[in-house]
LUMKOL-120425 format. One line per field, with one value per residue: residue in three letters; x, y, z of N, C-alpha, C in turn. Coordinates in nm, 4 decimals, m for minus. Example, Ala and Ser with C-alpha at 12.3 -4.5 7.8 and 13.67 -1.06 7.14 Angstrom:
residues 2
code	(ALA  SER)
nxx	(1.3190  1.2850)
nyy	(m0.5690  m0.2250)
nzz	(0.7800  0.7080)
caxx	(1.2300  1.3670)
cayy	(m0.4500  m0.1060)
cazz	(0.7800  0.7140)
cxx	(1.3200  1.2900)
cyy	(m0.3300  0.0030)
czz	(0.7800  0.7870)
***
This chain:
residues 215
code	(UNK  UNK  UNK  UNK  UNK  UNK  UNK  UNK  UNK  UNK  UNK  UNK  UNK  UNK  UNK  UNK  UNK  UNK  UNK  UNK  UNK  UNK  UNK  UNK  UNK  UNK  UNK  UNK  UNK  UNK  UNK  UNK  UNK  UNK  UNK  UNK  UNK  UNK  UNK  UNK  UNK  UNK  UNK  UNK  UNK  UNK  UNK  UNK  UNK  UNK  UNK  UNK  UNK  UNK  UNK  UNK  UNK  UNK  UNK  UNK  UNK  UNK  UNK  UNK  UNK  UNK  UNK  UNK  UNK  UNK  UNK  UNK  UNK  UNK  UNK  UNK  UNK  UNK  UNK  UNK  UNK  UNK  UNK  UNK  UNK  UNK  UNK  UNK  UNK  UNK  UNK  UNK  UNK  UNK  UNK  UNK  UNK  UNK  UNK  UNK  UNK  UNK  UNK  UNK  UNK  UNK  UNK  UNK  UNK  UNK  UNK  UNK  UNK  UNK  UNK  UNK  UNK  UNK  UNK  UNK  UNK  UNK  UNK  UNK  UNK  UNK  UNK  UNK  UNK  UNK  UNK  UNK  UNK  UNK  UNK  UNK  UNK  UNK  UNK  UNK  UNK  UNK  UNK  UNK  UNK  UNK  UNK  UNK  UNK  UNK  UNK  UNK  UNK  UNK  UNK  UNK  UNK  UNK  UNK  UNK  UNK  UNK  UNK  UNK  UNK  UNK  UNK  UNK  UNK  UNK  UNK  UNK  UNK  UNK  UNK  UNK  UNK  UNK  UNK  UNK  UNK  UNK  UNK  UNK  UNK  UNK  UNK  UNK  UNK  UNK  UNK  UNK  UNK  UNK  UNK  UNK  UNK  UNK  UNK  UNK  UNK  UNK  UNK  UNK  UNK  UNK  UNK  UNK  UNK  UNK  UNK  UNK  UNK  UNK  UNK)
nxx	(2.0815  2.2546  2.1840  1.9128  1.8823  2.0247  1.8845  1.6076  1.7158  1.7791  1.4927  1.4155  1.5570  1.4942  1.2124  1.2116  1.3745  1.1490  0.9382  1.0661  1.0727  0.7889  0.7137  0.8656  0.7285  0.4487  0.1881  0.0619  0.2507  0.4685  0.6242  0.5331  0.2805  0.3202  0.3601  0.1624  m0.0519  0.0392  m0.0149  m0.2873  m0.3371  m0.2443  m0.4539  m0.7315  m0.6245  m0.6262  m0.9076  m1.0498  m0.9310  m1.0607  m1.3340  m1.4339  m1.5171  m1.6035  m1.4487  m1.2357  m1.1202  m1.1144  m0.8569  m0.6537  m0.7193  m0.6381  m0.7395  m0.6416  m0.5502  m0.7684  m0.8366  m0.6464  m0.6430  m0.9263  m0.9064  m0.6986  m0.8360  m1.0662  m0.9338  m0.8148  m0.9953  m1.0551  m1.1426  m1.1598  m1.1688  m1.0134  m0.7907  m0.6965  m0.6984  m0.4609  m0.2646  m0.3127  m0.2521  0.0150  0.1871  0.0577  m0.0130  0.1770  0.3832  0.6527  0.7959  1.0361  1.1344  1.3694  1.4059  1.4198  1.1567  0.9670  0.7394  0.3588  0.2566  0.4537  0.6352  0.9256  1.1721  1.2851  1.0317  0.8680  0.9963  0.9356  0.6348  0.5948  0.7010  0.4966  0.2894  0.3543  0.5379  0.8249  0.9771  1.2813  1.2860  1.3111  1.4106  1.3588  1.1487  0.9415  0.8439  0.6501  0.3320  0.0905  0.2230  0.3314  0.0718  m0.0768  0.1152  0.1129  m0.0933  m0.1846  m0.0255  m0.0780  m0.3805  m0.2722  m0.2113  m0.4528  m0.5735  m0.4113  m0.4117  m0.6992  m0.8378  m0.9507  m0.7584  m0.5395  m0.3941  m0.3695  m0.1954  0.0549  0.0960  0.2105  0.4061  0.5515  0.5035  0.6682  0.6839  0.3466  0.3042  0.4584  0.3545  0.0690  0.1534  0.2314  0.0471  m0.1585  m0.3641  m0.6145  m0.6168  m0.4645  m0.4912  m0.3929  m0.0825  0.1969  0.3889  0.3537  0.3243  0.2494  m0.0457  m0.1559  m0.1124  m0.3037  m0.5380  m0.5865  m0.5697  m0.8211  m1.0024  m0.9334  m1.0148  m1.3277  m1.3727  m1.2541  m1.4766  m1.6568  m1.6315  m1.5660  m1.7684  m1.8693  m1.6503  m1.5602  m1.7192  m1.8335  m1.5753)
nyy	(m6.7407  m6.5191  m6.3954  m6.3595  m6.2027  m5.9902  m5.9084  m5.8358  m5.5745  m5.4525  m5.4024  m5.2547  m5.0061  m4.9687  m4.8991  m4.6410  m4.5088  m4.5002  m4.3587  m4.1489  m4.0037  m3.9604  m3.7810  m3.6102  m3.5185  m3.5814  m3.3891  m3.3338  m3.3228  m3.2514  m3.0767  m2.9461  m2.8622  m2.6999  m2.3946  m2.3484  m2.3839  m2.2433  m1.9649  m1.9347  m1.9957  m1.7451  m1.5648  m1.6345  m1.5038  m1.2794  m1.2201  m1.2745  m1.0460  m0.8760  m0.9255  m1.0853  m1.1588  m0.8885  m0.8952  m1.0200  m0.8788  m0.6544  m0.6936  m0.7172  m0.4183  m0.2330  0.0246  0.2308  0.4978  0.6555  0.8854  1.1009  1.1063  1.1526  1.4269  1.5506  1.5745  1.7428  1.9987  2.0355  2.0207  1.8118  1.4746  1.2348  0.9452  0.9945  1.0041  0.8081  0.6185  0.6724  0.6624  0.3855  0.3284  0.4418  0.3221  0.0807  0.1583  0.1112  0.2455  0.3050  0.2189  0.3011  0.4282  0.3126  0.5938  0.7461  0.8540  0.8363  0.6696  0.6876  0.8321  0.8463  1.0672  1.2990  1.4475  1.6483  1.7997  1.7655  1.9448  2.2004  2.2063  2.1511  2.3973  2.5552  2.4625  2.6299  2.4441  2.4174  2.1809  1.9559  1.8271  1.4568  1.1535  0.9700  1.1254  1.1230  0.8971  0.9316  0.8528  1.0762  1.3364  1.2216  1.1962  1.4455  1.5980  1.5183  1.5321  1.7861  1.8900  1.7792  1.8301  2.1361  2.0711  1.9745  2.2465  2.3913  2.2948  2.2154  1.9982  1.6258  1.3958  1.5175  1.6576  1.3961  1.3089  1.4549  1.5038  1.2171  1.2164  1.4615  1.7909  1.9772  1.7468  1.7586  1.9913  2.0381  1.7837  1.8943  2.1330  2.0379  1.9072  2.1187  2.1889  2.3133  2.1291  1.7893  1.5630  1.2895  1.1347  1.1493  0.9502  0.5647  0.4192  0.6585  0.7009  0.4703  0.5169  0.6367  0.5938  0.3481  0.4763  0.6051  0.4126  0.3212  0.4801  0.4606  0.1683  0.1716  0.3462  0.2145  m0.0175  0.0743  0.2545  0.4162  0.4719  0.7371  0.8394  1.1249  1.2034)
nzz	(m0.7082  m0.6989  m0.9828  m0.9228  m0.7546  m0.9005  m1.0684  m0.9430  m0.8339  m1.1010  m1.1779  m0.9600  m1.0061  m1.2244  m1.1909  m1.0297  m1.1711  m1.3906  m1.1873  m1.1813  m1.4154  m1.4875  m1.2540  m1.3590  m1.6042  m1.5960  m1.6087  m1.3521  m1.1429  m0.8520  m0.9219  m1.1103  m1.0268  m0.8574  m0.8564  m0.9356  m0.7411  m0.5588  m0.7125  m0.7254  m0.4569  m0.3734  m0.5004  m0.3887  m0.1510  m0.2240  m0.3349  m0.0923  0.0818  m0.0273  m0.1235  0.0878  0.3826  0.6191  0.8806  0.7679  0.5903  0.7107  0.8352  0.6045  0.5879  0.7738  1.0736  1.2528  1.5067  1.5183  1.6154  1.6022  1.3570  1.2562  1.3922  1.2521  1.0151  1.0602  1.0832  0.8678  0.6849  0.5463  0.4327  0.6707  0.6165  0.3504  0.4434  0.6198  0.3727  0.2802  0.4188  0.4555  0.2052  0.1753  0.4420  0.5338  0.7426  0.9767  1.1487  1.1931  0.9746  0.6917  0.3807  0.1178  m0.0132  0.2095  0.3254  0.6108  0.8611  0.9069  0.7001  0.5046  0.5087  0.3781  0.5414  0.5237  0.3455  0.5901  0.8108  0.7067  0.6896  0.9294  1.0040  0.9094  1.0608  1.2766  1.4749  1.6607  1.6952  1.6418  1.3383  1.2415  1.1377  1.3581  1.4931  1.3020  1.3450  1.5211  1.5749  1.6070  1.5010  1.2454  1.1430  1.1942  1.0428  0.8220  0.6894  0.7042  0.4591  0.2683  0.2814  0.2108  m0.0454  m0.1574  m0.1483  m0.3091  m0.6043  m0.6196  m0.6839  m0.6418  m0.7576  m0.8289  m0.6173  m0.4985  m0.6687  m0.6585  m0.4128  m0.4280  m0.6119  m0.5876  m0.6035  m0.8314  m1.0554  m1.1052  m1.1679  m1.3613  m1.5655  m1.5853  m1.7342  m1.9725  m2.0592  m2.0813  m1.8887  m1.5986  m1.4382  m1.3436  m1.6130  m1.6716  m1.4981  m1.5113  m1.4368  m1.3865  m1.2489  m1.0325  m1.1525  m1.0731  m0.7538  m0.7055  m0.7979  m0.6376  m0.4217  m0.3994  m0.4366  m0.2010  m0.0071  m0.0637  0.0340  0.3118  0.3709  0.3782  0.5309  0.7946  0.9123  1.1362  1.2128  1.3109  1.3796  1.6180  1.6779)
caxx	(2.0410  2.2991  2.0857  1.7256  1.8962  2.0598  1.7610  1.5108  1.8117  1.7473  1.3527  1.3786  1.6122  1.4049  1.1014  1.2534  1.3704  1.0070  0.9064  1.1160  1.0052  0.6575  0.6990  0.8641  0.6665  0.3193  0.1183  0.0136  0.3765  0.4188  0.7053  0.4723  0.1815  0.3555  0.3479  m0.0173  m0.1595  0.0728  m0.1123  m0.4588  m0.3839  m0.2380  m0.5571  m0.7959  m0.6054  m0.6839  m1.0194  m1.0897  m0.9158  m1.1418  m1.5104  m1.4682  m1.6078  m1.6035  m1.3213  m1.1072  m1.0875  m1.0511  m0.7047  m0.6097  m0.7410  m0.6886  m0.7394  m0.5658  m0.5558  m0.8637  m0.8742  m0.5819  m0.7044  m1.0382  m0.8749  m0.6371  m0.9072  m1.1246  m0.8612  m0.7172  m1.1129  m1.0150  m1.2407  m1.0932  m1.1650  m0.9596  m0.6304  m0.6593  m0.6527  m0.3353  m0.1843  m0.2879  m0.1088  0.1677  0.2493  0.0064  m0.0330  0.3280  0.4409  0.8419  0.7874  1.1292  1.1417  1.5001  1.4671  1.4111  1.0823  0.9033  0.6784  0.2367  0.1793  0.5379  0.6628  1.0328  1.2162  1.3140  0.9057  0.7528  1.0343  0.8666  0.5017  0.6116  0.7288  0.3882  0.2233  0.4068  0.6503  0.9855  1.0680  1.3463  1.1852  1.3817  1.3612  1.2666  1.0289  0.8202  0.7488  0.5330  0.2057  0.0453  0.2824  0.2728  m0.0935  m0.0623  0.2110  0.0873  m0.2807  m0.1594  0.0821  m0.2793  m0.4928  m0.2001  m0.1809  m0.5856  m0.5820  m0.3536  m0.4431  m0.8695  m0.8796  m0.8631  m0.6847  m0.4607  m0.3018  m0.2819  m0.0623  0.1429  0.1249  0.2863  0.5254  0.5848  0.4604  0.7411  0.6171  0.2636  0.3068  0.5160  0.2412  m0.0252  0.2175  0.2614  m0.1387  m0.2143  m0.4604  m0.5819  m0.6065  m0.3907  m0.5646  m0.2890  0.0189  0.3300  0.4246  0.2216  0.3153  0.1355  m0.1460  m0.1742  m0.1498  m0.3949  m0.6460  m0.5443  m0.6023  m0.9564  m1.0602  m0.9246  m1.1260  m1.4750  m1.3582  m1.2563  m1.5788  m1.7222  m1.5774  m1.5794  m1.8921  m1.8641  m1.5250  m1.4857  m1.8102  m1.8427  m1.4637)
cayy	(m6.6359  m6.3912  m6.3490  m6.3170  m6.0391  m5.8359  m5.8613  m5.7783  m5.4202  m5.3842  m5.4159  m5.1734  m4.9074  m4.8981  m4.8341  m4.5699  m4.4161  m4.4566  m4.2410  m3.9571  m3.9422  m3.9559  m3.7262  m3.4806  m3.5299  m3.5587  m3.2664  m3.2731  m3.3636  m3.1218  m2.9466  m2.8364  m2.8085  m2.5981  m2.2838  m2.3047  m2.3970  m2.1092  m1.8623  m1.9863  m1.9082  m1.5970  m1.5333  m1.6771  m1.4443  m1.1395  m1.2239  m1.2381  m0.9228  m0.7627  m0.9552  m1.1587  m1.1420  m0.7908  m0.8993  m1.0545  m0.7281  m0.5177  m0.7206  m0.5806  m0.2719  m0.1966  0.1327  0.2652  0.6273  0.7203  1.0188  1.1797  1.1283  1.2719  1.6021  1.6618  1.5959  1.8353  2.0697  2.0487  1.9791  1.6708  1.3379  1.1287  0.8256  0.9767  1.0426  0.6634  0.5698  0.7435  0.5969  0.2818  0.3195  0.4740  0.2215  m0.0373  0.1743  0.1051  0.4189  0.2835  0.2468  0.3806  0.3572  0.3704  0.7612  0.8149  0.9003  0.7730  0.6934  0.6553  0.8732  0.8620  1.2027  1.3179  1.5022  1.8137  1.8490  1.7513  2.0315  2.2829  2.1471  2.1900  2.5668  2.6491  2.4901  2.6514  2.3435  2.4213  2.0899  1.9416  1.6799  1.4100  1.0159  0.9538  1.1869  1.1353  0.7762  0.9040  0.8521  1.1630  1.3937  1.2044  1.2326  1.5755  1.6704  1.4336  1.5658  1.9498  1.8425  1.6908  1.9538  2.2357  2.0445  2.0247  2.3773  2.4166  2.2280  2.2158  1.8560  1.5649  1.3318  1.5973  1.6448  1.2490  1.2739  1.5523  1.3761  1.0822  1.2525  1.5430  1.9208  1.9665  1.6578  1.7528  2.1133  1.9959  1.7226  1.9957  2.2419  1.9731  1.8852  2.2195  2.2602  2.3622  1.9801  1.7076  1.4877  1.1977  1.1627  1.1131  0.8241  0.5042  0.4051  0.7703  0.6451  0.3196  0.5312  0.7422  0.4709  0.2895  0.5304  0.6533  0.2983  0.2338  0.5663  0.4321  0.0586  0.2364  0.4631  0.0930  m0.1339  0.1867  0.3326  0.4766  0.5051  0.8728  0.9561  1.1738  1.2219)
cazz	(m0.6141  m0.7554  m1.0814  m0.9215  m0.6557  m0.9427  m1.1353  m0.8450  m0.7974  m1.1999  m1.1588  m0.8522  m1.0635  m1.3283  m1.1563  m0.9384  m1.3182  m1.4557  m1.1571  m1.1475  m1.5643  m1.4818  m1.1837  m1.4370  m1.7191  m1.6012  m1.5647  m1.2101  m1.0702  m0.7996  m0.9472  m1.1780  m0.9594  m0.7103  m0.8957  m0.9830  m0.6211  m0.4998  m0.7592  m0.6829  m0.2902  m0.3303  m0.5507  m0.3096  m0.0344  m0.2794  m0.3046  0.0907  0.1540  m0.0758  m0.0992  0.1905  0.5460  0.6703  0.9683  0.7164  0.5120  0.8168  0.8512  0.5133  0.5730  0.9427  1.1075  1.4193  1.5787  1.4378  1.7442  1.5515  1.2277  1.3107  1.4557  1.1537  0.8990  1.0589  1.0954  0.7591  0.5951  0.4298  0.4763  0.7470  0.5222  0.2269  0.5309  0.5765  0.2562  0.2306  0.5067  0.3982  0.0879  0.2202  0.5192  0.6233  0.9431  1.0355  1.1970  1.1673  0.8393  0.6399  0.2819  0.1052  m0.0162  0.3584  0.3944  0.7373  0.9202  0.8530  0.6041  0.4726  0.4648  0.4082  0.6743  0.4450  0.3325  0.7080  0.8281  0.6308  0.7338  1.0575  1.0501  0.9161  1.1939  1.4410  1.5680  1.6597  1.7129  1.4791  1.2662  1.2288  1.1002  1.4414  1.5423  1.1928  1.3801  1.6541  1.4917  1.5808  1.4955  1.1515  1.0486  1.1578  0.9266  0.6803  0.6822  0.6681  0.3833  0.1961  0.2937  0.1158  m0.1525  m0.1874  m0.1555  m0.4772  m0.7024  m0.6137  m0.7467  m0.4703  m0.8096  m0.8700  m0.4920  m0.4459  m0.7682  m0.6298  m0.3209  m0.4300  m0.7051  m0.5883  m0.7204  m0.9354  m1.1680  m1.1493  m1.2350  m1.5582  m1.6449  m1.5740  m1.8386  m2.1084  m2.0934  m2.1256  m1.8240  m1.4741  m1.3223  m1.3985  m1.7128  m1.6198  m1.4322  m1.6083  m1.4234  m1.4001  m1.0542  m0.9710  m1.1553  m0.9762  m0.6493  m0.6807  m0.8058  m0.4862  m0.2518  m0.4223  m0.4123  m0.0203  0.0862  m0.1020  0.1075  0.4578  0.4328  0.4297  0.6572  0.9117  0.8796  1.2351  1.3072  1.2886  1.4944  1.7483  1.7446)
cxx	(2.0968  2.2234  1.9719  1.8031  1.9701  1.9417  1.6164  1.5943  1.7917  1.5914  1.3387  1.4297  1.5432  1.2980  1.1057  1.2940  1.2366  0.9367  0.9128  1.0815  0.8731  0.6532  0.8100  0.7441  0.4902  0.2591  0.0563  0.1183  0.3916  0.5376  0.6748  0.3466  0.1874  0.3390  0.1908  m0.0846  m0.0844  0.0029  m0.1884  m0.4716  m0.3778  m0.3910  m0.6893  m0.7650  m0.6314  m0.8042  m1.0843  m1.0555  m1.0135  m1.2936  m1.4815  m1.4883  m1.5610  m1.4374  m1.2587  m1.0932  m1.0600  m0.8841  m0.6288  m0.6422  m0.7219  m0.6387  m0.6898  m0.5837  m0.6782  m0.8812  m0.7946  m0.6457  m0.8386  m1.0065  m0.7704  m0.7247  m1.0189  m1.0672  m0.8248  m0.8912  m1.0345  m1.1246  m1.1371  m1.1077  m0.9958  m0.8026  m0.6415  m0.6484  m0.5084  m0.2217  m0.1946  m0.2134  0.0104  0.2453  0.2077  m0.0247  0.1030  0.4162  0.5702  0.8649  0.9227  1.1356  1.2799  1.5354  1.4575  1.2652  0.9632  0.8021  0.4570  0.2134  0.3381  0.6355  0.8515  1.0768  1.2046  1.1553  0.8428  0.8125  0.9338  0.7202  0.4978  0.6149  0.6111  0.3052  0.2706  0.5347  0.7491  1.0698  1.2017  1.2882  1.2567  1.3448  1.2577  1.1878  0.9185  0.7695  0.6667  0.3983  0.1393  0.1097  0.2805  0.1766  m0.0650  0.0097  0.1371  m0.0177  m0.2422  m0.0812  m0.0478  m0.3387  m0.4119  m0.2154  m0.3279  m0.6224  m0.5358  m0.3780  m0.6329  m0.8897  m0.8369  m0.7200  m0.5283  m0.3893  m0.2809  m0.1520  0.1076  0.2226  0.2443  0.4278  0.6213  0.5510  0.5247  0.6840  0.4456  0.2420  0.3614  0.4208  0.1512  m0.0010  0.2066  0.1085  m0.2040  m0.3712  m0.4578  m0.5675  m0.5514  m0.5342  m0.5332  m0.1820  0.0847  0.3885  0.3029  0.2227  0.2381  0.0287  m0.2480  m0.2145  m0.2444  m0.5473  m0.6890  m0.6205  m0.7708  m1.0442  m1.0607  m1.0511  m1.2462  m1.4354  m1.3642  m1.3814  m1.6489  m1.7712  m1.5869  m1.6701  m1.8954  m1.7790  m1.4892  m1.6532  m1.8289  m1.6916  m1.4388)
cyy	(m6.5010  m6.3434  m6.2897  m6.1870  m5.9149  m5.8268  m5.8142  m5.6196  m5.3851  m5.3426  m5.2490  m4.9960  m4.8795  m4.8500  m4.7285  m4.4390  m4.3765  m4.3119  m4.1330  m3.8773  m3.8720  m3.7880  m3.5846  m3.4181  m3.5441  m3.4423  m3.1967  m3.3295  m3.2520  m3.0171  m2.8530  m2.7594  m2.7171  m2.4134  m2.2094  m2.3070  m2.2264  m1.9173  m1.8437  m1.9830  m1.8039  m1.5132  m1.5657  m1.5611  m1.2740  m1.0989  m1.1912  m1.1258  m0.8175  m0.7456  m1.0355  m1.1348  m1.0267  m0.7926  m0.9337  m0.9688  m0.6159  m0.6077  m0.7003  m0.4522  m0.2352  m0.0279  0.1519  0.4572  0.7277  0.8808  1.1267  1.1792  1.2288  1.4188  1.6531  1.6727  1.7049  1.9598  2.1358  2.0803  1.9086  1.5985  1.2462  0.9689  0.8470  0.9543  0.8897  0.5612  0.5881  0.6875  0.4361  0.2207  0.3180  0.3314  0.1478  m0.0007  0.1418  0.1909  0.3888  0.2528  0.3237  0.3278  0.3847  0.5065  0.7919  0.8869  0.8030  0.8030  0.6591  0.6894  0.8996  0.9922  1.1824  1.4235  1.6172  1.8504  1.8581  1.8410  2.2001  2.3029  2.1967  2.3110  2.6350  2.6026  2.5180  2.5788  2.3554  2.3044  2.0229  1.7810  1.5807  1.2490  0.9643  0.9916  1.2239  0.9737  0.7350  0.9287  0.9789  1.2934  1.3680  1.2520  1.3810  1.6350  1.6283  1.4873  1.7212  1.9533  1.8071  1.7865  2.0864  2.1561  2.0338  2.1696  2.4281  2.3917  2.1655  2.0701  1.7477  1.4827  1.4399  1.6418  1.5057  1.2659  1.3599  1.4564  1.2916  1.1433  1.3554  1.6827  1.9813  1.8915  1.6858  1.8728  2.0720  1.9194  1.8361  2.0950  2.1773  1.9594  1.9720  2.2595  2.2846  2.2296  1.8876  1.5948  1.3555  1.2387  1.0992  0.9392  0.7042  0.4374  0.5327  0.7198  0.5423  0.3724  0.5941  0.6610  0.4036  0.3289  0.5937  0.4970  0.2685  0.3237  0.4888  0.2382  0.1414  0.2692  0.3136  0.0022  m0.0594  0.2305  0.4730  0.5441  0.6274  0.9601  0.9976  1.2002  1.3375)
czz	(m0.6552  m0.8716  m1.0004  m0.8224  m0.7786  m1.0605  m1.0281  m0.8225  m0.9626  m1.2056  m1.0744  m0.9196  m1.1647  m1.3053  m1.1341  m1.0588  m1.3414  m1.3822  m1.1478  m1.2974  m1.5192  m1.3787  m1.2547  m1.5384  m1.6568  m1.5351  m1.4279  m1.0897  m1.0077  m0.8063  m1.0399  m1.1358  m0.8961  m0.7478  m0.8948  m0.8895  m0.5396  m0.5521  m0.6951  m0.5194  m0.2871  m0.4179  m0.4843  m0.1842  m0.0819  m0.2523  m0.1966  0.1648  0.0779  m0.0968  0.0131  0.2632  0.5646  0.8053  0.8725  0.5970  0.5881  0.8250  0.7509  0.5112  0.7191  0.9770  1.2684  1.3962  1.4922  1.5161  1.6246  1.4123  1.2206  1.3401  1.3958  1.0484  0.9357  1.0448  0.9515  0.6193  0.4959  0.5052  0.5398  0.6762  0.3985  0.3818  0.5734  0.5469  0.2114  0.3386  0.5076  0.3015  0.1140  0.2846  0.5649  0.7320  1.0025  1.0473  1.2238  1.0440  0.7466  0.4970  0.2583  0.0922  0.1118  0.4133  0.4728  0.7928  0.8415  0.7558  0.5058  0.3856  0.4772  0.5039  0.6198  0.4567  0.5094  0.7638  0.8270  0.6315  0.8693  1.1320  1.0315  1.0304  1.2928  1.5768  1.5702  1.6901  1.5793  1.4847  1.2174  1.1809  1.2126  1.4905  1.4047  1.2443  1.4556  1.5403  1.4570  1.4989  1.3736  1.0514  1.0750  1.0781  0.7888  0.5939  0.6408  0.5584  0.2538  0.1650  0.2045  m0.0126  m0.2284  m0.2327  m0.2604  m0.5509  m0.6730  m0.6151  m0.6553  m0.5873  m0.8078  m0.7369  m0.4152  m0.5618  m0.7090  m0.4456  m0.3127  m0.5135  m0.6782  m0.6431  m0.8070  m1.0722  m1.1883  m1.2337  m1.4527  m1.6398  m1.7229  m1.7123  m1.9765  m2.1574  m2.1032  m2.0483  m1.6672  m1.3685  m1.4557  m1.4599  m1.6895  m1.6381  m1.5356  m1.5439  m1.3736  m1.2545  m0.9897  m1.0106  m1.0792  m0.8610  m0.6511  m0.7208  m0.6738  m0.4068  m0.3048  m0.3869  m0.2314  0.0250  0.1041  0.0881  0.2557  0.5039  0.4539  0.5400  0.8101  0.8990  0.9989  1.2812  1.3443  1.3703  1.5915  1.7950  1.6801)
***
């Protein structure tokens, strides 16, 4: 009896070996699978935010305070599509939004620049982390901040770059490339954004067709 039980505990150990080989070693073991089904969703969840059903692309793309948007893009003459695209980029629409350099809020402005935004329109309020997270107050800075920077530089590519980089770095691009609109941005994360946000507009003007009428 002692034989057949420590040979039925060798039988059982070796199997229990074979599997954990196999379940390294064969190709659809799921410590190797796990990587590849996790791709192939997050690639599946790309897909749907971008050809898939109209609602399940408005939940990557979602729009809120279209009232305000509407009444700085007229204000400012910008396209209420391109203002949020830009706030899409920026923050998802998440008007608490703080990145580490500190700048907050929808359209993610810094305190020093939205300051300065502020004095030309007239606001004596002081502009602060927290008061760049009331929404409106936001797009309005954000949008008049857009619209100057349109105004300088004529070109819409050429005030997302500034936009995003700053007018310091585009001016210097602008100097090294030897013209009146930026050719490309020096950095490739500007690139990226400004792709981004030309692409969200064309999508937004989509998925919204309406959103901005009659307001």
């Amino acid at each position: 009896m002692a034989t057949c039980s420590t040979s039925v505990l060798r039988s059982r150990s070796s199997s229990r070996r074979r599997w954990r080989r196999v379940s390294r070693e064969h190709p659809l073991s799921l410590h190797r699978a796990l990587p590849v089904i996790i791709i192939v969703a997050l690639g599946l969840v790309l897909l749907l935010a971008f050809r898939g059903p109209i609602w399940w692309q408005r939940t990557y793309h979602p729009l809120r305070y279209e009232s305000a948007i509407a009444a700085s893009a007229e204000k400012n003459g910008l396209d209420p599509y391109l203002i949020a695209a830009v706030i899409n980029a920026e923050s998802g629409f998440d008007r608490t939004q703080v990145s580490d350099a500190g700048a907050t809020g929808l359209m993610q402005l810094m305190p020093a620049t939205a300051t300065e935004v502020a004095a030309a329109e007239g606001i004596s309020q002081r502009i602060d982390t927290e008061a760049l997270k009331d929404a409106e107050l936001n797009i309005q800075l954000g949008s008049r901040h857009l619209g100057d920077l349109l105004g300088r530089y004529t070109d819409t590519e050429t005030a997302l770059a500034a936009y995003n980089a700053g007018s310091g770095n585009v001016d210097r691009w602008m100097s090294e490339q030897g013209g009146t609109t930026l050719t490309a941005a020096g950095f490739s994360e500007t690139r990226a954004y400004v792709e981004r946000v030309l692409s969200e507009r064309a999508r937004y003007a989509k998925l919204y067709p309406d959103a901005f009428a009659g307001k």
